[in-house]
C-alpha positions as CSV (number, residue, x, y, z in Angstrom):
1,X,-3.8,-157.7,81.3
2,X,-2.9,-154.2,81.1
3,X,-3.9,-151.2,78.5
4,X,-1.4,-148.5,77.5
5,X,-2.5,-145.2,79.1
6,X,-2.9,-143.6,75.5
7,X,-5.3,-145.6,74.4
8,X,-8.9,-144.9,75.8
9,X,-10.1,-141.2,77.0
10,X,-13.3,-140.3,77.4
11,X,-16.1,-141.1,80.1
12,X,-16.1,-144.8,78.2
13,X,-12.6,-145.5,78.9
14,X,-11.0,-148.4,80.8
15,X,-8.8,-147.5,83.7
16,X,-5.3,-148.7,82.2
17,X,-4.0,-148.6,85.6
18,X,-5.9,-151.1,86.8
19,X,-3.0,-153.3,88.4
20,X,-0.7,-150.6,89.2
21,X,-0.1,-150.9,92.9
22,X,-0.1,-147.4,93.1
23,X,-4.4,-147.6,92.4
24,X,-4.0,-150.3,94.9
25,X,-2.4,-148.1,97.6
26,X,-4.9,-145.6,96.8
27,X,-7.6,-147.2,97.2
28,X,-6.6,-148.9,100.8
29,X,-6.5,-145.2,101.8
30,X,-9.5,-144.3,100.9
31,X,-12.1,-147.6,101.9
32,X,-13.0,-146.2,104.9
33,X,-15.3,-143.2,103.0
34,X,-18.3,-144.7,102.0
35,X,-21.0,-142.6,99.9
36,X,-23.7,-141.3,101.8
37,X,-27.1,-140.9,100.9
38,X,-28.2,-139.2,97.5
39,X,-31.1,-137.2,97.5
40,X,-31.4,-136.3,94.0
41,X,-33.9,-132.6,93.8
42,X,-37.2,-133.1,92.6
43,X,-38.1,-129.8,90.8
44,X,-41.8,-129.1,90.0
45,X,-42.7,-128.0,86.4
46,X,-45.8,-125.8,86.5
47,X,-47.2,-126.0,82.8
48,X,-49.0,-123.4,81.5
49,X,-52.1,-124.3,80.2
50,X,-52.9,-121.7,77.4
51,X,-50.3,-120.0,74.9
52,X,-50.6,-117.5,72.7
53,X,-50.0,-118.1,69.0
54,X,-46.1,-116.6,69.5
55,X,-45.6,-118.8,71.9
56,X,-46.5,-122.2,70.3
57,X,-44.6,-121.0,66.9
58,X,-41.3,-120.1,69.1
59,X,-41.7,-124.1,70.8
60,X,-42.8,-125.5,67.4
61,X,-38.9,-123.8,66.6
62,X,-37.4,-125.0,69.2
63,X,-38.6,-128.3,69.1
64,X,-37.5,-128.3,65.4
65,X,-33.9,-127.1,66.6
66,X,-33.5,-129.6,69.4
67,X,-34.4,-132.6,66.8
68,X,-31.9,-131.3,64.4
69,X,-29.2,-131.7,67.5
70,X,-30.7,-135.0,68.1
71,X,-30.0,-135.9,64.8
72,X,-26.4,-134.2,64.4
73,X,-25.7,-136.2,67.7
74,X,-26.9,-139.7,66.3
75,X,-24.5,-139.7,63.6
76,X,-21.1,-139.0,65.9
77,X,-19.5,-142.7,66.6
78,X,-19.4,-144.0,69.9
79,X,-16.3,-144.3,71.6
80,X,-14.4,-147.1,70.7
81,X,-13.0,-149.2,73.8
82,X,-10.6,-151.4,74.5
83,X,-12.8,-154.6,74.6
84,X,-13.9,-153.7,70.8
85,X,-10.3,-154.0,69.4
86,X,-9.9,-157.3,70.3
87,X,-9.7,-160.0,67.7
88,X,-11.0,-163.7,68.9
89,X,-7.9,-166.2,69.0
90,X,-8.2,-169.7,69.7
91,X,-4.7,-170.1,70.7
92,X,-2.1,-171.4,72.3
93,X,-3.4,-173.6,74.2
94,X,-3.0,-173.1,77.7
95,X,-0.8,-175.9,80.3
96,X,-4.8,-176.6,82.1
97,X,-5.8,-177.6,78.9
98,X,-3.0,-180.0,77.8
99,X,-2.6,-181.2,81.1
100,X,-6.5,-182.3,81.6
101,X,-7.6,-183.0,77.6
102,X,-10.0,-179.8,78.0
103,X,-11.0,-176.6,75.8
104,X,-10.8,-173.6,78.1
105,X,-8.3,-171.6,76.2
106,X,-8.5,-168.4,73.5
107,X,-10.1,-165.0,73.8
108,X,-13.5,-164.3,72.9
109,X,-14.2,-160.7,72.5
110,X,-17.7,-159.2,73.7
111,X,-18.8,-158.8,70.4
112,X,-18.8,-163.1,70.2
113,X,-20.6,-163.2,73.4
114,X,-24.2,-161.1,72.8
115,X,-27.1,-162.9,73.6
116,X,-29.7,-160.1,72.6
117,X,-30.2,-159.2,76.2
118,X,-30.4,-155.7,77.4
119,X,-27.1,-156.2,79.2
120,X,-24.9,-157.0,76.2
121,X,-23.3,-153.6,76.0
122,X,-22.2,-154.4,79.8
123,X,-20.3,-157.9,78.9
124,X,-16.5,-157.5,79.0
125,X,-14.7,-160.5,77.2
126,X,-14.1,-164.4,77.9
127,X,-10.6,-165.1,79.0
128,X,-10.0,-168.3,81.1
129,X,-8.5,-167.2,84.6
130,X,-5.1,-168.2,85.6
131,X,-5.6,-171.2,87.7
132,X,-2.6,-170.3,89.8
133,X,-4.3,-167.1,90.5
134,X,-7.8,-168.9,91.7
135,X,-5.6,-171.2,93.5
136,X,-4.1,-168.1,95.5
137,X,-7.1,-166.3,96.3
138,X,-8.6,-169.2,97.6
139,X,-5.8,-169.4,99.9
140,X,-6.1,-165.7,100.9
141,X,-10.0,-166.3,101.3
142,X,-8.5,-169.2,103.9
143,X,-6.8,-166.8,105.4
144,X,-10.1,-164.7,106.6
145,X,-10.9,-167.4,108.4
146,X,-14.6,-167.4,107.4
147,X,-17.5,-167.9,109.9
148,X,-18.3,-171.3,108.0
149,X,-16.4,-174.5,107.3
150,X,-15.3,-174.6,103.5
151,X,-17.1,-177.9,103.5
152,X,-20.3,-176.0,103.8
153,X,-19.7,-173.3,101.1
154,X,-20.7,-172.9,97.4
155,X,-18.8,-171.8,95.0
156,X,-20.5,-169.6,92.4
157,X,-18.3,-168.7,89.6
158,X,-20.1,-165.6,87.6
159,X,-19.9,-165.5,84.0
160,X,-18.6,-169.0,84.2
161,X,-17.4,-169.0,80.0
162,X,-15.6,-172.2,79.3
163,X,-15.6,-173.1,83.1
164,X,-11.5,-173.5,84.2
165,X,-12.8,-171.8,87.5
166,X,-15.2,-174.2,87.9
167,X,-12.9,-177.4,87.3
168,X,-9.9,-175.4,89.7
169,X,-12.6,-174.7,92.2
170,X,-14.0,-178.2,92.7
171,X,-10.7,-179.4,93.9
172,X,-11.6,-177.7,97.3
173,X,-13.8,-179.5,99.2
174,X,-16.7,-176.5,98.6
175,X,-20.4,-178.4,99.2
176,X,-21.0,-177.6,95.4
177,X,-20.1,-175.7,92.5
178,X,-22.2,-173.8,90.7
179,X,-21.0,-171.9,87.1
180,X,-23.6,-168.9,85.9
181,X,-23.4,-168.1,82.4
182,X,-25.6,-166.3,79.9
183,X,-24.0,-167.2,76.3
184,X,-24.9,-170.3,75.2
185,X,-21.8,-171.6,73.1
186,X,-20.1,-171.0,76.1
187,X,-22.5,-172.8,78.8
188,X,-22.0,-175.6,76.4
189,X,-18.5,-175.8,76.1
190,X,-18.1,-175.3,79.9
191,X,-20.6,-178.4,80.2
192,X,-18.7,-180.9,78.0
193,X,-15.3,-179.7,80.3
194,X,-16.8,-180.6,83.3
195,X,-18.2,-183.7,82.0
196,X,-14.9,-184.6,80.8
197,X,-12.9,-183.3,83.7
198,X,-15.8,-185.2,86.6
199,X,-15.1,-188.6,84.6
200,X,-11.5,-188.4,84.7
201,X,-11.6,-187.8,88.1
202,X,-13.7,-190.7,88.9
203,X,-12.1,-192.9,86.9
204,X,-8.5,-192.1,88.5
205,X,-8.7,-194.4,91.7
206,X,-5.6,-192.0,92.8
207,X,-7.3,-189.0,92.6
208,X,-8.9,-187.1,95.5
209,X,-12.7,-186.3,95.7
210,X,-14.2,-183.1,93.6
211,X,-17.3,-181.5,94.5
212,X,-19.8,-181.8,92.2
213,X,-20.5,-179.3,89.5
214,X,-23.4,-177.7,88.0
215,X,-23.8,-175.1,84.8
216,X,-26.9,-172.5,84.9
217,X,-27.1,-171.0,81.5
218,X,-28.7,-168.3,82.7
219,X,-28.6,-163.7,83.4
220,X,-26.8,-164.0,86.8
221,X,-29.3,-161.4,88.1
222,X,-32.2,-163.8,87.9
223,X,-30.3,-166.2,89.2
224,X,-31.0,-167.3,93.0
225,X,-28.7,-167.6,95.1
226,X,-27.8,-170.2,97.5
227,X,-29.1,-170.9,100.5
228,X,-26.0,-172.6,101.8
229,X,-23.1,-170.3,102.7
230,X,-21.7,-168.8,99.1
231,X,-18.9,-167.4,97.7
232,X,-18.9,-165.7,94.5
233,X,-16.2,-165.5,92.1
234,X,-16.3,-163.0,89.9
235,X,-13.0,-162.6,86.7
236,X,-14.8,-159.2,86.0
237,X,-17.6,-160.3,83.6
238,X,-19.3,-157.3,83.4
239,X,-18.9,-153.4,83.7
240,X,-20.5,-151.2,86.6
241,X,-24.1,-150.6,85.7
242,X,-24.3,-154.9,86.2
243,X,-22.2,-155.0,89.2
244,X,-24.6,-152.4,90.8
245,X,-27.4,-154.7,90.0
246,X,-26.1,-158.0,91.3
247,X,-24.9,-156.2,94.5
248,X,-28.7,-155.4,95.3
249,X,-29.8,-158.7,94.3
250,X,-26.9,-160.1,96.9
251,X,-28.5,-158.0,99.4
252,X,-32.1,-158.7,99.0
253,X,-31.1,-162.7,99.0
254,X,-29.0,-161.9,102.0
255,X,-30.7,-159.6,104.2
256,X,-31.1,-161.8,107.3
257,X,-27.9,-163.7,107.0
258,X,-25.1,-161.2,107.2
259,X,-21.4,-163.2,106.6
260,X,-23.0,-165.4,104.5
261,X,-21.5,-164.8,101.6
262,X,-18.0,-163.1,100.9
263,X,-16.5,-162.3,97.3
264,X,-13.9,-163.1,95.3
265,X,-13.1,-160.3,92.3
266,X,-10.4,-161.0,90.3
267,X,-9.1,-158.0,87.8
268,X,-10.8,-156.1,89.9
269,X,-11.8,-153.3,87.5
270,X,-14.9,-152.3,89.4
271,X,-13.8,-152.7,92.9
272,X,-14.7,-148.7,93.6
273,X,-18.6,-149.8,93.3
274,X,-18.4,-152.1,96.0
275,X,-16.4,-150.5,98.3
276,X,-18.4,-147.8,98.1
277,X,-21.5,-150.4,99.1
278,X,-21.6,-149.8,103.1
279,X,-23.2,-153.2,103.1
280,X,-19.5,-154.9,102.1
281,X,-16.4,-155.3,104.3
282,X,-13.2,-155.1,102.3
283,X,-10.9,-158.2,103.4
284,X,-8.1,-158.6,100.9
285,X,-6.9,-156.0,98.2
286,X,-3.3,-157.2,96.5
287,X,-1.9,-157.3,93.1
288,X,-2.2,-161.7,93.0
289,X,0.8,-162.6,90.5
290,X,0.8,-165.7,88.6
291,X,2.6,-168.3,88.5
292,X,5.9,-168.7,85.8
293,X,3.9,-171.1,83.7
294,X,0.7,-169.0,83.7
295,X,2.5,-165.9,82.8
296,X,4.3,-167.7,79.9
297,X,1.0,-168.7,78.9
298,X,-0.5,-165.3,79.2
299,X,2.0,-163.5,77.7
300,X,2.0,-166.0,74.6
301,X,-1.5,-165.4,74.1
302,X,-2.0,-161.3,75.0
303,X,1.0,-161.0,72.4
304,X,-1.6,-161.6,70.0
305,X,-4.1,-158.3,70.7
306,X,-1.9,-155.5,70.2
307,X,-4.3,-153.4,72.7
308,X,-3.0,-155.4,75.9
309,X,-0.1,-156.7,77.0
310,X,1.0,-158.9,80.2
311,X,2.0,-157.9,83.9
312,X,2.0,-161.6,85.2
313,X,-0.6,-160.6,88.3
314,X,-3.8,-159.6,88.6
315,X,-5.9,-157.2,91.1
316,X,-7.9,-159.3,93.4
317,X,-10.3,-158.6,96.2
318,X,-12.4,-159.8,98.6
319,X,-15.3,-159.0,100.3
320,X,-17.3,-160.0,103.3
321,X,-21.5,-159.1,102.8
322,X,-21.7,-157.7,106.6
323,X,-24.7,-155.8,105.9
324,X,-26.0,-152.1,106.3
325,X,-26.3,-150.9,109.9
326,X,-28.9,-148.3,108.3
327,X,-30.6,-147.0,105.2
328,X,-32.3,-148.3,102.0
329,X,-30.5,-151.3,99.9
330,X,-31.4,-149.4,97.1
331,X,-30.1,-146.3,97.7
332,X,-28.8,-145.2,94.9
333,X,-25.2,-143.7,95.8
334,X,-24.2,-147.3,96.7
């Protein structure tokens, strides 16, 4: 999906040239600067114990002005984003969906998807990805030639929604497959897929083995990770301040096993905060483009939301956890 550049300004807005292969290019040029260390200042405060009576009256004022400002501030609206102009659509139902008898088509704004937690404001929208698109980072992720056979790997889709990833995914070979997801209409409807989508499979003496499939309804960042060789999907389920979050859990669940784990990020809105992690090697960086039926199907269905409309790709990435050569997981820059 891609927004008009007029749309969003302001320090809320989305990048609306997210899959312009000019950002692309950009940012090839410019992986090999990571942050360094940030040492915010520390100022002291000495606080003076006695005032005199002018002095208390010209706080008591100021304290009086600044909650007036407070108060002037609380009533100007918050920037209004892309993601809150969606509207939730149930169709047209997408090829996956008529092809295997299951539900994992529509939009479902963020709005639809709040769960009370403290991360709701964080939570982008549910949008099934492309299989084609899975299908060909997959192949790319192949293509790394990763330190593990892909027998040995699981497959972690984050923010699992409805679960297409999960059903494309187990097609593989992967050890398991494992779909993280918060929102509990979701989590069910993803379970009553893969129910559906496992007994077809083993009822179809033609068809070829699937791995098996399990649904966490869970916040990804309590979630524990794997100790089999993982890779993570990610269709960009969440803005910055989470990515940051699940990046340190990654390395504290990875310290001592460096290569471990690699990443797949589709849409790859938030790629800048992990390639400015040092403690992730960049593999893959290409506009992926779909397939002529997906694209059909997507531009069908973003016709409906007059905020987006359809480039028939998508920016992917991967990334290898290699681990820091030095400094503090939690440093705060990364």
């Amino acid at each position: 999906m891609l927004l008009p550049p007029n749309l969003l300004t302001g320090p809320y807005a989305t990048q609306p040239d997210s899959r312009n292969p000019a950002r692309v290019q950009e940012r090839q040029q410019t992986l090999s600067s990571k942050a360094g260390a940030y040492a915010p200042s520390n100022p002291k405060v000495r606080v003076h114990r006695a005032h005199s009576e002018d002095a208390i009256r010209a706080m008591s004022i100021s304290k009086s002005k600044a909650e007036a400002a407070q108060s002037t501030l609380s009533l100007v609206p918050a920037p209004r984003r892309a993601r809150d102009l969606l509207k939730r659509t149930s169709f047209p139902i997408h090829p996956f969906d008529q092809m295997h008898g299951v539900d994992t088509s529509g939009l479902v704004p963020a709005k639809h998807l709040l769960t009370g937690h403290a991360n709701d404001e964080h939570i982008t929208a549910y949008y099934g990805v492309a299989p084609s698109i899975l299908r060909a980072l997959i192949g790319h992720w192949r293509e790394t030639v990763p330190p593990h056979p892909i027998e040995d790997y699981t497959f972690v889709d984050v923010g699992a929604g409805k679960g297409r990833g999960l059903m494309v995914a187990s097609e593989y070979g992967f050890r398991k497959v494992a779909g993280i997801e918060l929102n509990h209409e979701m989590a069910a409807i993803a379970r009553q897929n893969v129910e559906h989508w496992t007994r077809a499979y083993r009822e179809d003496p033609t068809a070829g083995r699937i791995a098996p499939i399990e649904i966490f309804e869970q916040d990804a960042l309590e979630y524990d990770l794997p100790q089999t060789p993982t890779l993570l999907f990610l269709f960009h389920p969440f803005e910055a301040p989470v990515l940051k979050q699940l990046l340190r859990r990654i390395e504290t669940q990875f310290a001592r096993r460096q290569g471990a784990l690699d990443l797949l990020y589709v849409n790859a809105e938030c790629a800048d905060v992990i390639d400015r992690n040092p403690g992730f090697t960049q593999l893959f960086l290409e506009n992926v483009p779909m397939s002529p039926v997906d694209h059909s199907a997507d531009l069908e269905a973003i016709a409906r939301q007059k905020e987006y409309g359809s480039t028939g790709d998508e920016e992917c990435a991967i990334y290898r956890y290699t681990g820091r050569a030095r400094g503090s997981i939690f440093d705060p820059a990364a």
